[in-house]
N, C-alpha and C positions, 0 to 999 in steps of 0.2 A: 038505306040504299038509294033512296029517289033525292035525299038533298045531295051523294055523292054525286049521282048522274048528271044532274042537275050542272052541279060544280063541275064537272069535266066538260058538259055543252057549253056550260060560260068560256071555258078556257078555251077551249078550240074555237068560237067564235071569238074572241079577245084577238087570238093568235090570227086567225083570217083577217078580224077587221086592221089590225097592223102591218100582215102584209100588206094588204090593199094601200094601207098610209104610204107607205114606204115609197110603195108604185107610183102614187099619187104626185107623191109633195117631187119627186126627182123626174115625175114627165114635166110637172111646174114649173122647175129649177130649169129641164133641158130646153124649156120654151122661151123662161129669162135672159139664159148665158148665151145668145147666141151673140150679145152684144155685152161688152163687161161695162159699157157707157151710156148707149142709147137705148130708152123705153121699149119695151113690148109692144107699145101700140104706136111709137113711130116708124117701127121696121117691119111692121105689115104683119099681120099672122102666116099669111102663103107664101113668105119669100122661101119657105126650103120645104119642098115635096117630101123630102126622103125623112127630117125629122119628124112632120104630119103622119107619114106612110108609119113608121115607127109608133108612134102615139096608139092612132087606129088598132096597129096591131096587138096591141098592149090593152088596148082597153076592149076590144076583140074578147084577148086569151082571159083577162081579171074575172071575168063572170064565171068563166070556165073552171077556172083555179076554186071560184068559189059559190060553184053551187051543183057541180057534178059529183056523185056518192062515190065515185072512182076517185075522186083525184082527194077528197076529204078522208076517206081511209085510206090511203096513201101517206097524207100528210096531216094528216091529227088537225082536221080540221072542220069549221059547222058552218053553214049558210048564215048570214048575218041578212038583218032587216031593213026598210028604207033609210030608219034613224041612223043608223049606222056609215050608209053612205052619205048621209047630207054631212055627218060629220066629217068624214074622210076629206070630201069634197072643200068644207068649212076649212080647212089643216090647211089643204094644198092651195088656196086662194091666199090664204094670211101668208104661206110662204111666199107666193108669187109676188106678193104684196112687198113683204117685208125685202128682200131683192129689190126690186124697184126701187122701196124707201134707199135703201143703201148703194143706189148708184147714184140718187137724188143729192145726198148728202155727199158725196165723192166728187162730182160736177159743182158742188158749190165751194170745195179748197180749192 
């Protein structure tokens, strides 16, 4: 009975730590595309309030989605640990990354 439970806390933390990805890697994406051409760090990080305002808000509710006992029995879901978010964080860097790479290489045809 305790390797089931066990097994079910993994899942539902699984399940949390992937939404959180999910979250992650498309605030990344919404940081990249504000330009299909020019770098993230040529166009300033402040040039748009309302996408920052958005971000915030997001990364506000994340903790909320994933560490309040309401919202985890609601949605079959378990508190995940710091490793968990360095990874998350690790995903949404290499996408941001990878983006760049592919505007880099688009600017050089």
């Amino acid at each position: 009975m305790v390797e089931a439970c066990d097994a079910l806390a993994s899942i539902a933390q699984t399940r949390t730590a992937v939404v959180n990805m999910v979250v992650a890697v498309a605030s990344a994406y919404l940081i990249n595309c504000r330009s299909l051409r020019h770098s993230v760090l040529s166009l300033g990080f402040f040039t748009n309030p309302r996408m920052l305002h958005g971000i915030a808000l997001t990364g506000f509710l994340q903790p909320v989605f994933t560490y309040a006992p309401v919202m985890n029995r609601l949605l079959h879901t378990a508190p995940i640990d710091a490793t968990a978010w360095l990874h998350i964080l690790g995903v949404a860097v290499a996408a941001l990354m990878m983006v760049e790479l592919e505007k880099k290489i688009q600017c050089m045809r």
